[in-house]
NUZA-154546 format. One record per residue (C-alpha): residue number from 1; residue in one letter; x, y, z. Coordinates in steps of 0.5 Angstrom, whole numbers, plus 2048, in hexadecimal, padded with zeros to 3 digits. Example, Ala and Ser with C-alpha at 12.3 -4.5 7.8 and 13.67 -1.06 7.14 Angstrom:
BEGIN
   i aa  c1  c2  c3
   1  A 819 7F7 810
   2  S 81B 7FE 80E
This chain:
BEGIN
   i aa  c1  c2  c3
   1  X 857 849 7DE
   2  X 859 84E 7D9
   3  X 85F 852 7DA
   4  X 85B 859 7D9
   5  X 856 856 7DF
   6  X 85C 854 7E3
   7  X 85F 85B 7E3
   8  X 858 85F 7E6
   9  X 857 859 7EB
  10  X 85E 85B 7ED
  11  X 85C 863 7ED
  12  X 856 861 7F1
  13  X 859 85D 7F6
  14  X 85E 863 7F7
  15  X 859 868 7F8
  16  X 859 86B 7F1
  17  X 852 86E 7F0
  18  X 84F 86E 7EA
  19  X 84D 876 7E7
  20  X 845 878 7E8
  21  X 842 87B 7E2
  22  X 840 884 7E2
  23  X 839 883 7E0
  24  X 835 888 7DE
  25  X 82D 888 7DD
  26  X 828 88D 7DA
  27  X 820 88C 7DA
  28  X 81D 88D 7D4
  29  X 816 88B 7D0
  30  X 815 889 7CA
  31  X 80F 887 7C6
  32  X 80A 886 7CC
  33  X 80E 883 7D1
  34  X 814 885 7D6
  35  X 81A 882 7D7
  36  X 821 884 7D9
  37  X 828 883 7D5
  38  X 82E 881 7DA
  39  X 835 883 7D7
  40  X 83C 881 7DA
  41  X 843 882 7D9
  42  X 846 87A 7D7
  43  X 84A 877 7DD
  44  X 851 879 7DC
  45  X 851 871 7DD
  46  X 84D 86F 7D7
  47  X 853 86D 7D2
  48  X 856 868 7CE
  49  X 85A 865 7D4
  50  X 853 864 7D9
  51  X 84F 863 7D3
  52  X 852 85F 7CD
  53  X 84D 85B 7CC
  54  X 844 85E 7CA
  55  X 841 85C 7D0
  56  X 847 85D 7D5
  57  X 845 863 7D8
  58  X 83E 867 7D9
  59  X 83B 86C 7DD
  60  X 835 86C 7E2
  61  X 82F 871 7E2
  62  X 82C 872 7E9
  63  X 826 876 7EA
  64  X 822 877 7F1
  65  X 81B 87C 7F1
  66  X 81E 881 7F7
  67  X 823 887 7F8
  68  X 82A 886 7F7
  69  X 82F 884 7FB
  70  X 82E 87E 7FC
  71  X 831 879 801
  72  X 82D 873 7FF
  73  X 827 871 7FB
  74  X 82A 872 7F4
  75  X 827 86C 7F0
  76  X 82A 869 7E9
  77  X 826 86D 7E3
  78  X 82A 86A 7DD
  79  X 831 868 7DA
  80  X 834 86A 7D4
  81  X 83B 868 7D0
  82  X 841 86C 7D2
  83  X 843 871 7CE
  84  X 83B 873 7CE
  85  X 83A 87A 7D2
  86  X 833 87B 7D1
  87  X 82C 878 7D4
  88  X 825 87B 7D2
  89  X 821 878 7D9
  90  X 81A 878 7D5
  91  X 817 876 7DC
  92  X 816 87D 7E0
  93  X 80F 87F 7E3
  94  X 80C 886 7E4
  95  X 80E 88B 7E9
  96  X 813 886 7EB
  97  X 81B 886 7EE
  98  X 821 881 7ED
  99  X 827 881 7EE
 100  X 82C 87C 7EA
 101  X 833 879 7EA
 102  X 837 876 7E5
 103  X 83D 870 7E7
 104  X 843 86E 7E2
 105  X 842 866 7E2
 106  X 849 863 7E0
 107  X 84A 85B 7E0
 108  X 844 85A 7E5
 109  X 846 860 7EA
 110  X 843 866 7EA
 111  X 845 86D 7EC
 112  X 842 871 7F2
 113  X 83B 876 7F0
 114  X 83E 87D 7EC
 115  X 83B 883 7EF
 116  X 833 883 7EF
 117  X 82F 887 7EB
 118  X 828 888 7EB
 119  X 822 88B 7E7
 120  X 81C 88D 7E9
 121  X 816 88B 7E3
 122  X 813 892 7E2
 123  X 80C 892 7DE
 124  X 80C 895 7D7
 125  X 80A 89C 7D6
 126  X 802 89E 7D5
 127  X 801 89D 7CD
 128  X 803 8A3 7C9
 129  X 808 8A6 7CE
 130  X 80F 8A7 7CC
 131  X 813 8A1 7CC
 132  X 80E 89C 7CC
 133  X 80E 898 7C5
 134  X 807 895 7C7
């Protein structure tokens, strides 16, 4: 075991939690489709201490089509890289809600869910009115 996994599973095993990401998210459209952009805040663990190594740490994108917050029911959309603080969900229906939640990965273990924001997919304007670019 190496010395840097040793040390977290020793902070595991103390109750020492992993810090949850702040997400953001913004609904947008481009070209004929909608999507959703979700930003957060980086863990304050995602370091060189937790992450020495590519692929040691990650994070995990919930989504579920339904209002937020929710205790359970959150499935997984996606993983990204650590030091990665952005995913465009290119998935999202119409006249649609979701709520999403993204979870720090270290070493196999997961932070709790950040703090559950929601969008509801709007549909464009009607054409030639303002701020449609259709």
């Amino acid at each position: 075991m190496k010395l840097h996994s040793l040390i977290f599973a020793i902070l595991l095993a103390a109750g020492i939690a992993l810090a949850s990401p702040k997400p953001r998210l913004a609904a947008q459209s481009g070209g004929n489709g909608h999507y959703v952009t979700l930003t957060w805040t980086l863990s304050t663990d995602d370091n060189s201490t937790n992450c020495p190594a590519a692929g040691d740490c990650s994070y995990n994108i919930y989504r579920n089509a339904a209002a937020c917050p929710l205790p359970t029911g959150l499935t997984p959309l996606a993983s990204t890289a650590n030091a990665i603080s952005t995913y465009q969900d290119n998935s999202v229906n119409l006249k649609s809600q979701y709520c999403y939640a993204v979870t720090f990965v270290a070493n196999g273990a997961e932070s709790v869910y950040s703090n559950e924001p929601q969008v509801s997919i709007k549909p464009f304007p009607p054409s030639g009115a303002a701020g449609n670019p259709h």
